[in-house]
VMD Tcl script that builds the backbone (N, CA, C; Angstrom):
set m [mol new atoms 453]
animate dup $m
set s [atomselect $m all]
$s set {name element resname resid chain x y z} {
  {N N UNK 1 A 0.846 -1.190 0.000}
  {CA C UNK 1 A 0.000 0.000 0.000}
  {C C UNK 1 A 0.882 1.242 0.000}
  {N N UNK 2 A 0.361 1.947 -1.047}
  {CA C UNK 2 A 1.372 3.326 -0.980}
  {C C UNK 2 A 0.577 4.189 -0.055}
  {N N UNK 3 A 0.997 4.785 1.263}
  {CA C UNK 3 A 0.209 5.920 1.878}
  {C C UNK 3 A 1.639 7.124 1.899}
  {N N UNK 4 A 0.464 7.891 1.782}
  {CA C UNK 4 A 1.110 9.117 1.788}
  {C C UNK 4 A 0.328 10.254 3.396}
  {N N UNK 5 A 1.473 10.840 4.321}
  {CA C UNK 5 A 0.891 11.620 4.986}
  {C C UNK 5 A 1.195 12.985 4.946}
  {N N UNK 6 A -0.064 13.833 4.925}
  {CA C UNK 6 A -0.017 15.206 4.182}
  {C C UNK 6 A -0.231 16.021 6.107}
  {N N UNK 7 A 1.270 16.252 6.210}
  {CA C UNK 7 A 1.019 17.324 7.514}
  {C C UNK 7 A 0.969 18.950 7.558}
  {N N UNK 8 A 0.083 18.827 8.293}
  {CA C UNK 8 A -0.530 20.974 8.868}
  {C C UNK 8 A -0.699 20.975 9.683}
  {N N UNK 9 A -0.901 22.026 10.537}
  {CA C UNK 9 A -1.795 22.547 10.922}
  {C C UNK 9 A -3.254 22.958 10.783}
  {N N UNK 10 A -3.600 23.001 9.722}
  {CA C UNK 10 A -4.869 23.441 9.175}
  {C C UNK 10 A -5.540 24.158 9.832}
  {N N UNK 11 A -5.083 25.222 10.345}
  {CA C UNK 11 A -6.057 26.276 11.219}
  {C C UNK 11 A -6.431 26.841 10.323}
  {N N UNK 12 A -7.265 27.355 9.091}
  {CA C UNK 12 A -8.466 25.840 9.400}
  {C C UNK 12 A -7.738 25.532 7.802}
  {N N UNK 13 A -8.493 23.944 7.644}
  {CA C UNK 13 A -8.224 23.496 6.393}
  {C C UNK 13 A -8.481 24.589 5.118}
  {N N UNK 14 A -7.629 24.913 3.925}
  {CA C UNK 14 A -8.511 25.800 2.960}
  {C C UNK 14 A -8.320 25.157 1.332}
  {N N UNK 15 A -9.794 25.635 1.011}
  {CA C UNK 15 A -9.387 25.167 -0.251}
  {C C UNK 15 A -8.799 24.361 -0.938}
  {N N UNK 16 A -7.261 25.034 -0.627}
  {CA C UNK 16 A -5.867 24.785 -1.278}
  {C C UNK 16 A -5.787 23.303 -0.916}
  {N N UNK 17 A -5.631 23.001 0.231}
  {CA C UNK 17 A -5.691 22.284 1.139}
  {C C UNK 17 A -6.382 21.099 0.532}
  {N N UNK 18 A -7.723 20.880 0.189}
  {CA C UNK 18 A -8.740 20.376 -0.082}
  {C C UNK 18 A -8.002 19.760 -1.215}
  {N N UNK 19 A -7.701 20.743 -2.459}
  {CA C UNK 19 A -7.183 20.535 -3.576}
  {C C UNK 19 A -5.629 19.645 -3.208}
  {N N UNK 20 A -5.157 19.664 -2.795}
  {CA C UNK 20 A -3.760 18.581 -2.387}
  {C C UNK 20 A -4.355 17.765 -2.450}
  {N N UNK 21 A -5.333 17.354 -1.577}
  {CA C UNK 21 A -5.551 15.864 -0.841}
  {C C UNK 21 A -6.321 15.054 -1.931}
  {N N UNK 22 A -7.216 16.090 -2.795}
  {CA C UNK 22 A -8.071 15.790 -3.537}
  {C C UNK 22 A -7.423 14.683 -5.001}
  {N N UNK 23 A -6.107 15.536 -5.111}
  {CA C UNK 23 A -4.986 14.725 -5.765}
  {C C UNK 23 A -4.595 14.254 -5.407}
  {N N UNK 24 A -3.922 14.208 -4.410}
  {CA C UNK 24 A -3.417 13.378 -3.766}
  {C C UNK 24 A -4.160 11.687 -3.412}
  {N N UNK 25 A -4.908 11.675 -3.681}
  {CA C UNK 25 A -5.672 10.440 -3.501}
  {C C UNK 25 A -6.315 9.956 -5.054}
  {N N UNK 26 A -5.380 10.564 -5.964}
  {CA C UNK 26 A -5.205 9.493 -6.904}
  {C C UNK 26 A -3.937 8.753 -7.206}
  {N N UNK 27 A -3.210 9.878 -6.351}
  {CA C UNK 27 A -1.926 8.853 -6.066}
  {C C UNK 27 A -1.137 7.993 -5.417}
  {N N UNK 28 A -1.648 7.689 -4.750}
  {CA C UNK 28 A -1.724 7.147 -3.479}
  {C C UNK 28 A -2.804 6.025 -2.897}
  {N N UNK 29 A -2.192 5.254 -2.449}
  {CA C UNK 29 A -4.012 4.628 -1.845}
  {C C UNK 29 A -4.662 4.988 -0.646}
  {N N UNK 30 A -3.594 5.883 -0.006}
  {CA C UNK 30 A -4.179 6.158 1.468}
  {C C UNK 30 A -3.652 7.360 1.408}
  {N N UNK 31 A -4.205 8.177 2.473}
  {CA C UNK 31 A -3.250 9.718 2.577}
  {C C UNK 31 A -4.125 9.697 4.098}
  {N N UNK 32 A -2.913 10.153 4.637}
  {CA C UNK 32 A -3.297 10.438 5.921}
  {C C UNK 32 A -3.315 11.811 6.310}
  {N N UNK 33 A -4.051 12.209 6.821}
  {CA C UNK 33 A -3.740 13.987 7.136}
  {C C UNK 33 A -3.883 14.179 8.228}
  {N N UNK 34 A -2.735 14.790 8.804}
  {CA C UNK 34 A -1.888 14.812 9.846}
  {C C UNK 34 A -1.855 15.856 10.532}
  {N N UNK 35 A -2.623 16.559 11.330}
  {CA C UNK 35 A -2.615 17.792 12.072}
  {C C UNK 35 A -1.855 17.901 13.394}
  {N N UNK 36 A -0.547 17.979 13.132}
  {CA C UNK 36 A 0.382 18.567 14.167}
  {C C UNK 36 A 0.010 19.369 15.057}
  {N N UNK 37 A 0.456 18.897 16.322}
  {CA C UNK 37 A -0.001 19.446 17.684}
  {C C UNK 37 A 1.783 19.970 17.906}
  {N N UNK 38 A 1.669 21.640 18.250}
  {CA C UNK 38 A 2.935 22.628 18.286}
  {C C UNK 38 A 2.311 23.337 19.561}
  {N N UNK 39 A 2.746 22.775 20.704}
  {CA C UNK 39 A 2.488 23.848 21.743}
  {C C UNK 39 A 2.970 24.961 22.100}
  {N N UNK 40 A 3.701 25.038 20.926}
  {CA C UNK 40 A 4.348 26.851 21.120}
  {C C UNK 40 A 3.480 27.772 20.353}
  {N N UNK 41 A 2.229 27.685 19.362}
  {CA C UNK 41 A 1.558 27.767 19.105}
  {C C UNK 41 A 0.367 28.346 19.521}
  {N N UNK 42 A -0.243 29.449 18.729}
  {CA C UNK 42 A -1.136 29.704 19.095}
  {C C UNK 42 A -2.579 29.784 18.191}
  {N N UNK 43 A -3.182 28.883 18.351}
  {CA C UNK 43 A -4.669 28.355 16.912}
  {C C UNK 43 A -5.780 29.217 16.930}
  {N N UNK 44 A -6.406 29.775 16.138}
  {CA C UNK 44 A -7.940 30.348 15.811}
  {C C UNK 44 A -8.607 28.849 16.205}
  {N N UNK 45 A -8.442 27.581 15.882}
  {CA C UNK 45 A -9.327 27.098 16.548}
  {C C UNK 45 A -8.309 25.486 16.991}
  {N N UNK 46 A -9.770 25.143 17.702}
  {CA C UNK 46 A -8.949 23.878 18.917}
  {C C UNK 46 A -8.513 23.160 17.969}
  {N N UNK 47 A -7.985 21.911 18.154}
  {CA C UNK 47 A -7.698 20.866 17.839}
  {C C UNK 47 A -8.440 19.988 17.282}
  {N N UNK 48 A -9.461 20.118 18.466}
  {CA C UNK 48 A -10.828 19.239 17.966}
  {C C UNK 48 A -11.722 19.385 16.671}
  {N N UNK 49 A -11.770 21.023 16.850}
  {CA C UNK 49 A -12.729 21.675 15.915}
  {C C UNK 49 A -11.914 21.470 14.641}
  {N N UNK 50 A -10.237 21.220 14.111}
  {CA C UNK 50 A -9.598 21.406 13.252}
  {C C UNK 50 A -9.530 19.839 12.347}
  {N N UNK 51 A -9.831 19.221 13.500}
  {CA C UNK 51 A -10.029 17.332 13.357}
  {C C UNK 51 A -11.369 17.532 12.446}
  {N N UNK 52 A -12.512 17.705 13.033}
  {CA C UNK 52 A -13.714 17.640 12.877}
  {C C UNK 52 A -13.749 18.321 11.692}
  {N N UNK 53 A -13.467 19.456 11.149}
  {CA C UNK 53 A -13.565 20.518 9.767}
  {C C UNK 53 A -13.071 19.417 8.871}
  {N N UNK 54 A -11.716 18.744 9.343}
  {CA C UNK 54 A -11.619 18.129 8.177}
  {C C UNK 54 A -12.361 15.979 7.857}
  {N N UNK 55 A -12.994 15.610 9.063}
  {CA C UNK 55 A -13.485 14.432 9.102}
  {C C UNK 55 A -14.877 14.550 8.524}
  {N N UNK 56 A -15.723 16.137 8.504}
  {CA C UNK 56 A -16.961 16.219 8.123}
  {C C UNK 56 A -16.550 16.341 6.681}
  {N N UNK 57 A -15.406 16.789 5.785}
  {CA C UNK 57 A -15.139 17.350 4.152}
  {C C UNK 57 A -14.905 15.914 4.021}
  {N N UNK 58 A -14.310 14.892 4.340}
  {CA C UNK 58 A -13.596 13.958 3.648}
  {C C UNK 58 A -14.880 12.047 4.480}
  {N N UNK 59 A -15.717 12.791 4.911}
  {CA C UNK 59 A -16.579 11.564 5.762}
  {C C UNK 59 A -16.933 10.156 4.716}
  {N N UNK 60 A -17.216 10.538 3.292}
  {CA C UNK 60 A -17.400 9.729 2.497}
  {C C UNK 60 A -16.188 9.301 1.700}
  {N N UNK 61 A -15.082 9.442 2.050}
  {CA C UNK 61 A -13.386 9.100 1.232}
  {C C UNK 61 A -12.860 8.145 2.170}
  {N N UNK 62 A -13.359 7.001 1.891}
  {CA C UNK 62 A -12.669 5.848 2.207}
  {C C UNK 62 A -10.822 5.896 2.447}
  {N N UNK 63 A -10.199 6.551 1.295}
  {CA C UNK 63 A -9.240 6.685 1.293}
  {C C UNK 63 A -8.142 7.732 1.893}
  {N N UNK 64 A -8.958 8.442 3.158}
  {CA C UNK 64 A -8.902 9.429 3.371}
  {C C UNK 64 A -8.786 8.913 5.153}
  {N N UNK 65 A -7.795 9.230 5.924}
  {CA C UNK 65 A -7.806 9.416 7.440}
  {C C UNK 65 A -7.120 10.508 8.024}
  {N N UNK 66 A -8.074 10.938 9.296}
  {CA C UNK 66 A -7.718 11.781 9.564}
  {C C UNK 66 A -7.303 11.628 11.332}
  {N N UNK 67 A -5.607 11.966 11.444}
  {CA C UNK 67 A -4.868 12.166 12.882}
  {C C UNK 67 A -4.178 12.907 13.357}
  {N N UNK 68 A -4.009 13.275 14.503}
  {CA C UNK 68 A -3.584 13.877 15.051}
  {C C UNK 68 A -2.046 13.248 15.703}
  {N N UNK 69 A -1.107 14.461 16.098}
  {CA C UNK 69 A 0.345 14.205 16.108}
  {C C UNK 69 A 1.602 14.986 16.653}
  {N N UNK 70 A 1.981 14.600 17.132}
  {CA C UNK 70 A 3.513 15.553 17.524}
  {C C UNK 70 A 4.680 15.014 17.791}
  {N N UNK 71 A 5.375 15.064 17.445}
  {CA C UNK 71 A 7.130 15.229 16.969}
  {C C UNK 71 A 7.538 15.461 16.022}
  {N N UNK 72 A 8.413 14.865 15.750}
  {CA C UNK 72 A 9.062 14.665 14.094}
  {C C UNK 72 A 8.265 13.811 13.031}
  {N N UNK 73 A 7.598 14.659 12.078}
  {CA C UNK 73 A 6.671 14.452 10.996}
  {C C UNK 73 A 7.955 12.633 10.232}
  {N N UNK 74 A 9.109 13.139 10.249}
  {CA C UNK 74 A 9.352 11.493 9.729}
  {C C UNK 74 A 9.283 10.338 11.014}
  {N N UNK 75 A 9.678 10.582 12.109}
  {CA C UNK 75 A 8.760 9.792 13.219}
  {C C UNK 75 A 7.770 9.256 13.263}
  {N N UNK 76 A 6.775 10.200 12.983}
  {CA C UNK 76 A 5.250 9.833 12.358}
  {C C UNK 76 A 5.052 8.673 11.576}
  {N N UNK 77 A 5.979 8.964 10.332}
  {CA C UNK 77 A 5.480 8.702 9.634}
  {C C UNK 77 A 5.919 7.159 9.390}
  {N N UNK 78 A 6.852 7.028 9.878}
  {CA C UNK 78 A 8.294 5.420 10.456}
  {C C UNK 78 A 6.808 4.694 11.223}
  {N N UNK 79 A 5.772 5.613 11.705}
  {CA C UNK 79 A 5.257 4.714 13.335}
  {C C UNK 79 A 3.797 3.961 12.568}
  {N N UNK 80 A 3.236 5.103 11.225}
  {CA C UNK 80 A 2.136 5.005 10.612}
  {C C UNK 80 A 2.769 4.176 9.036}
  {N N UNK 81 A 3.794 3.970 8.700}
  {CA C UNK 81 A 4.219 2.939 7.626}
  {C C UNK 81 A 3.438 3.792 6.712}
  {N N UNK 82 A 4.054 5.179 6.685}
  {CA C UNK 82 A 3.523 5.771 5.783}
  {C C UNK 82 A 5.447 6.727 4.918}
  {N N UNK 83 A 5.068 6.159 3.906}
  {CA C UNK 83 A 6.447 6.065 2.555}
  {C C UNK 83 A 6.721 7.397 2.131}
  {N N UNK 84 A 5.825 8.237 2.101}
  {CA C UNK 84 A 5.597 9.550 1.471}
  {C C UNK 84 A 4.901 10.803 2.220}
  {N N UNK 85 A 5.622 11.751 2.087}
  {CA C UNK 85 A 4.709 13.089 2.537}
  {C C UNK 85 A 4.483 13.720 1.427}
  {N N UNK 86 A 3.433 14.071 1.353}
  {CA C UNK 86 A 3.484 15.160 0.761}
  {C C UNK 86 A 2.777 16.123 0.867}
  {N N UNK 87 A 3.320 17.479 0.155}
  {CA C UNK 87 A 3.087 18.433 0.617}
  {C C UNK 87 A 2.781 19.618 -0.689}
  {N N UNK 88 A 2.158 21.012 -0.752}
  {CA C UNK 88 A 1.716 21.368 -1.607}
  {C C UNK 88 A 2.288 22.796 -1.958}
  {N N UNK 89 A 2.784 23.634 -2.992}
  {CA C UNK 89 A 3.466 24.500 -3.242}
  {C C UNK 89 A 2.427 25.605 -3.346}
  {N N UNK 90 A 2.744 26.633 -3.139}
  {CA C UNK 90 A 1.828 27.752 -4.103}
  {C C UNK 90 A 3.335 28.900 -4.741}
  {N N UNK 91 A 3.856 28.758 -4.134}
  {CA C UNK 91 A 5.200 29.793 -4.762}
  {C C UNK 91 A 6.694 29.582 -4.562}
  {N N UNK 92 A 7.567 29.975 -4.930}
  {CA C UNK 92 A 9.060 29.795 -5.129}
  {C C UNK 92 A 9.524 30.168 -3.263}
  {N N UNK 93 A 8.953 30.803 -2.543}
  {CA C UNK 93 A 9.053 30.873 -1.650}
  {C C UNK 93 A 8.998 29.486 -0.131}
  {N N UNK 94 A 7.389 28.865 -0.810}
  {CA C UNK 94 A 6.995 27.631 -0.347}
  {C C UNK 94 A 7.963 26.449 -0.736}
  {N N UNK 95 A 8.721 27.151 -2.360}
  {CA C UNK 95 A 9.593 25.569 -2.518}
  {C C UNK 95 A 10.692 25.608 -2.487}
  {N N UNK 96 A 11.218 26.691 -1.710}
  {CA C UNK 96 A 12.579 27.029 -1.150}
  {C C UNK 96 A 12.468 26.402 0.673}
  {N N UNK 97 A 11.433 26.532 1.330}
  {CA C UNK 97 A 10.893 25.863 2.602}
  {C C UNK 97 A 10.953 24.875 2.524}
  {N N UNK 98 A 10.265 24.488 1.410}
  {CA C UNK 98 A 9.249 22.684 1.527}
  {C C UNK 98 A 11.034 21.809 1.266}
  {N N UNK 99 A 11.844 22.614 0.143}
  {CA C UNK 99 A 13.196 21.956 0.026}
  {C C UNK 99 A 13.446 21.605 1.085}
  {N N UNK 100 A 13.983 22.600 1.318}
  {CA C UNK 100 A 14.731 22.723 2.666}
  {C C UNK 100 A 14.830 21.327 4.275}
  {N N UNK 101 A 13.327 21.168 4.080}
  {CA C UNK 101 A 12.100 20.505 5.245}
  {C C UNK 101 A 12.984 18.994 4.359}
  {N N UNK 102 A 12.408 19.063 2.853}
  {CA C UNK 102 A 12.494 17.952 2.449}
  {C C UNK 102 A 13.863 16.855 2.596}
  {N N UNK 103 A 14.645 17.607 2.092}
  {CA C UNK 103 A 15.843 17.443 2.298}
  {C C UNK 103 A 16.369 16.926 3.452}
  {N N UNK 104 A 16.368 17.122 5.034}
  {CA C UNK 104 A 16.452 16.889 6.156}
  {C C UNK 104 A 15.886 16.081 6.083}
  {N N UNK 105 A 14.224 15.813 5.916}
  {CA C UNK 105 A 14.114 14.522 6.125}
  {C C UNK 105 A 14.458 13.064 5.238}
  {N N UNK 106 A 15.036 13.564 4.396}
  {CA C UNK 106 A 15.460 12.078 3.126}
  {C C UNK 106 A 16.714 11.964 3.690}
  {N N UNK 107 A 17.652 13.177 4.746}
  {CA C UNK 107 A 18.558 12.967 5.399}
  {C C UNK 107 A 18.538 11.951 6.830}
  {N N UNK 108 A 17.382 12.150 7.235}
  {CA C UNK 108 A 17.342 11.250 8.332}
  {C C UNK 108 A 16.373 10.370 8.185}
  {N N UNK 109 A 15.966 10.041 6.899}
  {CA C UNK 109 A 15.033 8.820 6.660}
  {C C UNK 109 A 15.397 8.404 5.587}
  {N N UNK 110 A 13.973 7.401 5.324}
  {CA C UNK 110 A 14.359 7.083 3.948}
  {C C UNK 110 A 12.750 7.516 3.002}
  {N N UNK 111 A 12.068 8.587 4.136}
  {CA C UNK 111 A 10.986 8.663 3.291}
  {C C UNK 111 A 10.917 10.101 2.452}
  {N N UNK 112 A 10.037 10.119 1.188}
  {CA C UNK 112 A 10.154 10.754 0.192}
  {C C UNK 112 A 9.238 11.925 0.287}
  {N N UNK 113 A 9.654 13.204 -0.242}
  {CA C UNK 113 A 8.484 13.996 -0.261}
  {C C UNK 113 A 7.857 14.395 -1.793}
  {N N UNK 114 A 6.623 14.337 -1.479}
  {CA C UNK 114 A 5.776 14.642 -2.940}
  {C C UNK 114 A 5.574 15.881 -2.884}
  {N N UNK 115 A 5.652 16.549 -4.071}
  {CA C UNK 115 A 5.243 18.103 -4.290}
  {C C UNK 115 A 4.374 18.240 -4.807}
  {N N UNK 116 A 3.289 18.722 -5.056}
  {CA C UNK 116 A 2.346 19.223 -5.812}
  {C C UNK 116 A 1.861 20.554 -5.734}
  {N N UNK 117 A 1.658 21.326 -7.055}
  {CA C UNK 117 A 1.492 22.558 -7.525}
  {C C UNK 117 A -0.052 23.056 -7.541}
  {N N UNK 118 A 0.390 23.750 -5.763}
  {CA C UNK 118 A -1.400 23.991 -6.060}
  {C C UNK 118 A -2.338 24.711 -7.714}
  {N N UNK 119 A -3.039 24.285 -7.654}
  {CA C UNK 119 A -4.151 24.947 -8.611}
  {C C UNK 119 A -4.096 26.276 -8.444}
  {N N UNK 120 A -4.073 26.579 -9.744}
  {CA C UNK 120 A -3.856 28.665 -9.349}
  {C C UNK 120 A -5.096 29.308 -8.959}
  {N N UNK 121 A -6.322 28.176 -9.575}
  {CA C UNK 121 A -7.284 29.372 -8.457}
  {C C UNK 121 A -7.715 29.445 -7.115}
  {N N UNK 122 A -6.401 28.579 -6.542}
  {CA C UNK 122 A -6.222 28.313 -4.773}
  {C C UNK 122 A -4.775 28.833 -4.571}
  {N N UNK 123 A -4.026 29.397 -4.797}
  {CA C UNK 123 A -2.150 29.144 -5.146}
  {C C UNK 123 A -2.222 30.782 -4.199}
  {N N UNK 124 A -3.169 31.357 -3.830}
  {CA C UNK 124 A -3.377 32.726 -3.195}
  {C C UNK 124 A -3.893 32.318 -1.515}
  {N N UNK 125 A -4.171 30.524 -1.588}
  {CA C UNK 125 A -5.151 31.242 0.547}
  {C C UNK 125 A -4.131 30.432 0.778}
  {N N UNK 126 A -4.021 31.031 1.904}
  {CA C UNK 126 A -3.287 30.022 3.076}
  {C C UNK 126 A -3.923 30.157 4.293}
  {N N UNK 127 A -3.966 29.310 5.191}
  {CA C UNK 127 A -4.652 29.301 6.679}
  {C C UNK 127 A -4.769 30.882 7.236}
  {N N UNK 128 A -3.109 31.456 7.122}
  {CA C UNK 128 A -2.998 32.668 7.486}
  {C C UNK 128 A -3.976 33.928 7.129}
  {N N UNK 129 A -3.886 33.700 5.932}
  {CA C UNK 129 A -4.664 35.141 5.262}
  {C C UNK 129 A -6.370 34.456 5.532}
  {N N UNK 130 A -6.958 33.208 5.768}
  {CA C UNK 130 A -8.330 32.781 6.176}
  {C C UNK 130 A -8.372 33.033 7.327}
  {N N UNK 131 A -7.375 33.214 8.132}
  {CA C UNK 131 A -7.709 33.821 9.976}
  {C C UNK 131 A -7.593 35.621 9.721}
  {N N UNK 132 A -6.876 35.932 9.307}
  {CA C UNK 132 A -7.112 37.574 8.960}
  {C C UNK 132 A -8.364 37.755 8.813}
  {N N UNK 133 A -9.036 37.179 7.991}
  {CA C UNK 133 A -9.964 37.194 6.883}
  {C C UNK 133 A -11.436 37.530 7.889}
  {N N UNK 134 A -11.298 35.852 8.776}
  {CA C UNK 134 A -12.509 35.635 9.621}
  {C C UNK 134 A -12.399 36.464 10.837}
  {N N UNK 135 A -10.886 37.382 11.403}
  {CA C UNK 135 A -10.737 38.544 12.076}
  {C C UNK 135 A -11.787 39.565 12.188}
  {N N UNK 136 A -11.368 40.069 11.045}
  {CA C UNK 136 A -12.006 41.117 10.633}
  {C C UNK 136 A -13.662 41.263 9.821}
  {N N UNK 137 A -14.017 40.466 10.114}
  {CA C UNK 137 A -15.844 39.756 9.786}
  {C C UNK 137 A -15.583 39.792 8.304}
  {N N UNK 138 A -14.908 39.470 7.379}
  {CA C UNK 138 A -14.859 39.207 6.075}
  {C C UNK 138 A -15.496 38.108 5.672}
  {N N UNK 139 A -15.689 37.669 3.873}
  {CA C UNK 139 A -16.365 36.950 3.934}
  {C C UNK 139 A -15.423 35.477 3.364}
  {N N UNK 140 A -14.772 34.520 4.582}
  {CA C UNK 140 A -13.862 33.916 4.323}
  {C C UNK 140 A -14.528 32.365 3.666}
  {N N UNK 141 A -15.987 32.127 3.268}
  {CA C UNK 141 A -16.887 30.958 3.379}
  {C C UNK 141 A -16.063 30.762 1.609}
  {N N UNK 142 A -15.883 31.652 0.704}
  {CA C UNK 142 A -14.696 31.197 -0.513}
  {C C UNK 142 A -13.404 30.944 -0.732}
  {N N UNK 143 A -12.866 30.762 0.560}
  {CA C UNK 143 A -11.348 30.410 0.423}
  {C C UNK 143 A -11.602 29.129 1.483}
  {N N UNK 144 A -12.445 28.832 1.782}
  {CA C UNK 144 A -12.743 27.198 2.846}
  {C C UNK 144 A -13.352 26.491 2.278}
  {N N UNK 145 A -13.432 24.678 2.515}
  {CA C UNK 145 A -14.496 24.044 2.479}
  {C C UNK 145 A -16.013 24.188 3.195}
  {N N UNK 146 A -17.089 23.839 2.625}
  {CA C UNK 146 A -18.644 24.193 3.800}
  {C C UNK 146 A -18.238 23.602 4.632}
  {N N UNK 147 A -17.482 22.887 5.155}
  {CA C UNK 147 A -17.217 22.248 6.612}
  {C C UNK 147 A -16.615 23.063 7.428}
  {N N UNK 148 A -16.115 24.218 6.851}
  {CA C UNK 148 A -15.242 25.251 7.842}
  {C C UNK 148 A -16.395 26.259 8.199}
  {N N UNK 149 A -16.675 26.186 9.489}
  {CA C UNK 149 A -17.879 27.123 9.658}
  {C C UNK 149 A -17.595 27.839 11.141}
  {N N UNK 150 A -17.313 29.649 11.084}
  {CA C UNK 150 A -17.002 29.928 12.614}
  {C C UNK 150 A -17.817 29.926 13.487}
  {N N UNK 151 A -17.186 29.887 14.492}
  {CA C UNK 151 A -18.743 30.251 15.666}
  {C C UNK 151 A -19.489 31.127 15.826}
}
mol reanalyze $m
mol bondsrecalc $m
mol representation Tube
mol addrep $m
Protein backbone atom coordinates (compact mmCIF):
# COMPACT_ATOMS: atom_id res chain seq x y z
CA UNK A 1 0.00 0.00 0.00
CA UNK A 2 1.37 3.33 -0.98
CA UNK A 3 0.21 5.92 1.88
CA UNK A 4 1.11 9.12 1.79
CA UNK A 5 0.89 11.62 4.99
CA UNK A 6 -0.02 15.21 4.18
CA UNK A 7 1.02 17.32 7.51
CA UNK A 8 -0.53 20.97 8.87
CA UNK A 9 -1.80 22.55 10.92
CA UNK A 10 -4.87 23.44 9.18
CA UNK A 11 -6.06 26.28 11.22
CA UNK A 12 -8.47 25.84 9.40
CA UNK A 13 -8.22 23.50 6.39
CA UNK A 14 -8.51 25.80 2.96
CA UNK A 15 -9.39 25.17 -0.25
CA UNK A 16 -5.87 24.79 -1.28
CA UNK A 17 -5.69 22.28 1.14
CA UNK A 18 -8.74 20.38 -0.08
CA UNK A 19 -7.18 20.53 -3.58
CA UNK A 20 -3.76 18.58 -2.39
CA UNK A 21 -5.55 15.86 -0.84
CA UNK A 22 -8.07 15.79 -3.54
CA UNK A 23 -4.99 14.72 -5.76
CA UNK A 24 -3.42 13.38 -3.77
CA UNK A 25 -5.67 10.44 -3.50
CA UNK A 26 -5.20 9.49 -6.90
CA UNK A 27 -1.93 8.85 -6.07
CA UNK A 28 -1.72 7.15 -3.48
CA UNK A 29 -4.01 4.63 -1.84
CA UNK A 30 -4.18 6.16 1.47
CA UNK A 31 -3.25 9.72 2.58
CA UNK A 32 -3.30 10.44 5.92
CA UNK A 33 -3.74 13.99 7.14
CA UNK A 34 -1.89 14.81 9.85
CA UNK A 35 -2.61 17.79 12.07
CA UNK A 36 0.38 18.57 14.17
CA UNK A 37 0.00 19.45 17.68
CA UNK A 38 2.93 22.63 18.29
CA UNK A 39 2.49 23.85 21.74
CA UNK A 40 4.35 26.85 21.12
CA UNK A 41 1.56 27.77 19.10
CA UNK A 42 -1.14 29.70 19.09
CA UNK A 43 -4.67 28.35 16.91
CA UNK A 44 -7.94 30.35 15.81
CA UNK A 45 -9.33 27.10 16.55
CA UNK A 46 -8.95 23.88 18.92
CA UNK A 47 -7.70 20.87 17.84
CA UNK A 48 -10.83 19.24 17.97
CA UNK A 49 -12.73 21.67 15.91
CA UNK A 50 -9.60 21.41 13.25
CA UNK A 51 -10.03 17.33 13.36
CA UNK A 52 -13.71 17.64 12.88
CA UNK A 53 -13.56 20.52 9.77
CA UNK A 54 -11.62 18.13 8.18
CA UNK A 55 -13.49 14.43 9.10
CA UNK A 56 -16.96 16.22 8.12
CA UNK A 57 -15.14 17.35 4.15
CA UNK A 58 -13.60 13.96 3.65
CA UNK A 59 -16.58 11.56 5.76
CA UNK A 60 -17.40 9.73 2.50
CA UNK A 61 -13.39 9.10 1.23
CA UNK A 62 -12.67 5.85 2.21
CA UNK A 63 -9.24 6.69 1.29
CA UNK A 64 -8.90 9.43 3.37
CA UNK A 65 -7.81 9.42 7.44
CA UNK A 66 -7.72 11.78 9.56
CA UNK A 67 -4.87 12.17 12.88
CA UNK A 68 -3.58 13.88 15.05
CA UNK A 69 0.34 14.20 16.11
CA UNK A 70 3.51 15.55 17.52
CA UNK A 71 7.13 15.23 16.97
CA UNK A 72 9.06 14.67 14.09
CA UNK A 73 6.67 14.45 11.00
CA UNK A 74 9.35 11.49 9.73
CA UNK A 75 8.76 9.79 13.22
CA UNK A 76 5.25 9.83 12.36
CA UNK A 77 5.48 8.70 9.63
CA UNK A 78 8.29 5.42 10.46
CA UNK A 79 5.26 4.71 13.33
CA UNK A 80 2.14 5.01 10.61
CA UNK A 81 4.22 2.94 7.63
CA UNK A 82 3.52 5.77 5.78
CA UNK A 83 6.45 6.06 2.56
CA UNK A 84 5.60 9.55 1.47
CA UNK A 85 4.71 13.09 2.54
CA UNK A 86 3.48 15.16 0.76
CA UNK A 87 3.09 18.43 0.62
CA UNK A 88 1.72 21.37 -1.61
CA UNK A 89 3.47 24.50 -3.24
CA UNK A 90 1.83 27.75 -4.10
CA UNK A 91 5.20 29.79 -4.76
CA UNK A 92 9.06 29.80 -5.13
CA UNK A 93 9.05 30.87 -1.65
CA UNK A 94 6.99 27.63 -0.35
CA UNK A 95 9.59 25.57 -2.52
CA UNK A 96 12.58 27.03 -1.15
CA UNK A 97 10.89 25.86 2.60
CA UNK A 98 9.25 22.68 1.53
CA UNK A 99 13.20 21.96 0.03
CA UNK A 100 14.73 22.72 2.67
CA UNK A 101 12.10 20.50 5.24
CA UNK A 102 12.49 17.95 2.45
CA UNK A 103 15.84 17.44 2.30
CA UNK A 104 16.45 16.89 6.16
CA UNK A 105 14.11 14.52 6.13
CA UNK A 106 15.46 12.08 3.13
CA UNK A 107 18.56 12.97 5.40
CA UNK A 108 17.34 11.25 8.33
CA UNK A 109 15.03 8.82 6.66
CA UNK A 110 14.36 7.08 3.95
CA UNK A 111 10.99 8.66 3.29
CA UNK A 112 10.15 10.75 0.19
CA UNK A 113 8.48 14.00 -0.26
CA UNK A 114 5.78 14.64 -2.94
CA UNK A 115 5.24 18.10 -4.29
CA UNK A 116 2.35 19.22 -5.81
CA UNK A 117 1.49 22.56 -7.53
CA UNK A 118 -1.40 23.99 -6.06
CA UNK A 119 -4.15 24.95 -8.61
CA UNK A 120 -3.86 28.66 -9.35
CA UNK A 121 -7.28 29.37 -8.46
CA UNK A 122 -6.22 28.31 -4.77
CA UNK A 123 -2.15 29.14 -5.15
CA UNK A 124 -3.38 32.73 -3.20
CA UNK A 125 -5.15 31.24 0.55
CA UNK A 126 -3.29 30.02 3.08
CA UNK A 127 -4.65 29.30 6.68
CA UNK A 128 -3.00 32.67 7.49
CA UNK A 129 -4.66 35.14 5.26
CA UNK A 130 -8.33 32.78 6.18
CA UNK A 131 -7.71 33.82 9.98
CA UNK A 132 -7.11 37.57 8.96
CA UNK A 133 -9.96 37.19 6.88
CA UNK A 134 -12.51 35.64 9.62
CA UNK A 135 -10.74 38.54 12.08
CA UNK A 136 -12.01 41.12 10.63
CA UNK A 137 -15.84 39.76 9.79
CA UNK A 138 -14.86 39.21 6.07
CA UNK A 139 -16.37 36.95 3.93
CA UNK A 140 -13.86 33.92 4.32
CA UNK A 141 -16.89 30.96 3.38
CA UNK A 142 -14.70 31.20 -0.51
CA UNK A 143 -11.35 30.41 0.42
CA UNK A 144 -12.74 27.20 2.85
CA UNK A 145 -14.50 24.04 2.48
CA UNK A 146 -18.64 24.19 3.80
CA UNK A 147 -17.22 22.25 6.61
CA UNK A 148 -15.24 25.25 7.84
CA UNK A 149 -17.88 27.12 9.66
CA UNK A 150 -17.00 29.93 12.61
CA UNK A 151 -18.74 30.25 15.67
Amino acid sequence: MKRALFPGSFDPITNGHYDIIQRGIKLFDEVVVAIGINAEKNYMFSLDERKKFIEKLFENEPKIKVVTYSGLTIDFCEKIDAEFILRGLRNPADFEFEKAIAHTNRKLSKIETVFLLTASKTSFISSSIVRDVIRNNGDYTVLVPDSVRVK
